[in-house]
N, C-alpha and C positions, 0 to 999 in steps of 0.2 A: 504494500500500500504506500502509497505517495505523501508525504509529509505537507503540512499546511501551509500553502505560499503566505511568504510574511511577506508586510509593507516593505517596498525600497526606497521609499522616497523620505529624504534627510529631512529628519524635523527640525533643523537647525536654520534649512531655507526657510521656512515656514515662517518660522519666529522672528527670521530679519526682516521679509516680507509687511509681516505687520506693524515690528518696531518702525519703519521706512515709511508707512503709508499712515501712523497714527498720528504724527505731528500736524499730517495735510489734512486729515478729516476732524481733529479737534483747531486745527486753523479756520477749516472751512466751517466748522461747527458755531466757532465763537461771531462772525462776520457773515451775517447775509445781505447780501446788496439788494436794495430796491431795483436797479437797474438789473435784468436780464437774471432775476432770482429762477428763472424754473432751468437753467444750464447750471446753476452754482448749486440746488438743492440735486439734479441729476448724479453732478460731478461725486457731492458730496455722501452721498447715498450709495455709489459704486464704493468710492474709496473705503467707506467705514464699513460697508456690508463683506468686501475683501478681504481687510483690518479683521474684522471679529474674526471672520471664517477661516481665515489661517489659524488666527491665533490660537482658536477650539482645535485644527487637525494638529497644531505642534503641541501643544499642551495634552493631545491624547496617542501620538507617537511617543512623545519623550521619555516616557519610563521614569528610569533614574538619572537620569541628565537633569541636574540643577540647573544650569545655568539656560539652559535652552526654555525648562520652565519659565524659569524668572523670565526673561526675555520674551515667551511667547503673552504671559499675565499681562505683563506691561503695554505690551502691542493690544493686546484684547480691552483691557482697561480704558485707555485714551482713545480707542476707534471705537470703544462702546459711547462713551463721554459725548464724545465729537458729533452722535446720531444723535443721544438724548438732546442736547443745547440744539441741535438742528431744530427738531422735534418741536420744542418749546418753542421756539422760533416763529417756525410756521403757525403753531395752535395762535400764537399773539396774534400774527395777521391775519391769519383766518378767520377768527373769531372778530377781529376790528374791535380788538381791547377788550372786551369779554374774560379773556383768560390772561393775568396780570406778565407784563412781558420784564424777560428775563434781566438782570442786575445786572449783568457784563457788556449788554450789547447800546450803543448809544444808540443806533439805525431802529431797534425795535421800536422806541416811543415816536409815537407817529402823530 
């Protein structure tokens, strides 16, 4: 009998991938522009949906690799951030102040 094909794919890529892309989706998280907002919430939406999703496949490769943990949490952490602040974001102008907008962003109070 055949033994169980294991993963090959380095979880160590995974976890730079996310550390790499979490700066950009809690950048884009923090700043949405009135101007041309449905390309920056797209943008922002790939970037951090990519962010998490690595960071979840390194974090469930790594085993005993510390450091790739740490490194995959941290990616996962601030691309998770970067969607929530998006989120709230949106809800402010969706709602047209209905739902109190966020403390970080000057652009939200309108």
């Amino acid at each position: 009998m055949a033994a169980v094909a294991r993963d090959h794919e380095p979880p160590a890529v995974l976890a730079t991938v996310a550390v790499l892309l979490a700066p950009l989706s809690l950048w884009m998280g923090i700043i949405v522009p009135a101007a041309d907002m449905t390309r920056h919430v797209l943008l922002e939406s790939v970037f951090g949906i990519v962010c998490v999703l690595c960071g979840l496949r390194a974090v469930r490769l790594a085993g005993r690799r510390r450091a790739v943990r740490v490194w995959a949490w941290i990616g996962l952490v601030l691309g998770a951030l970067g969607l929530v602040m998006m989120t709230w974001q949106l809800l402010a102008f969706a709602t047209d102040g209905g739902f109190p907008p966020p403390f970080w962003s000057p652009y939200a109070r309108r």
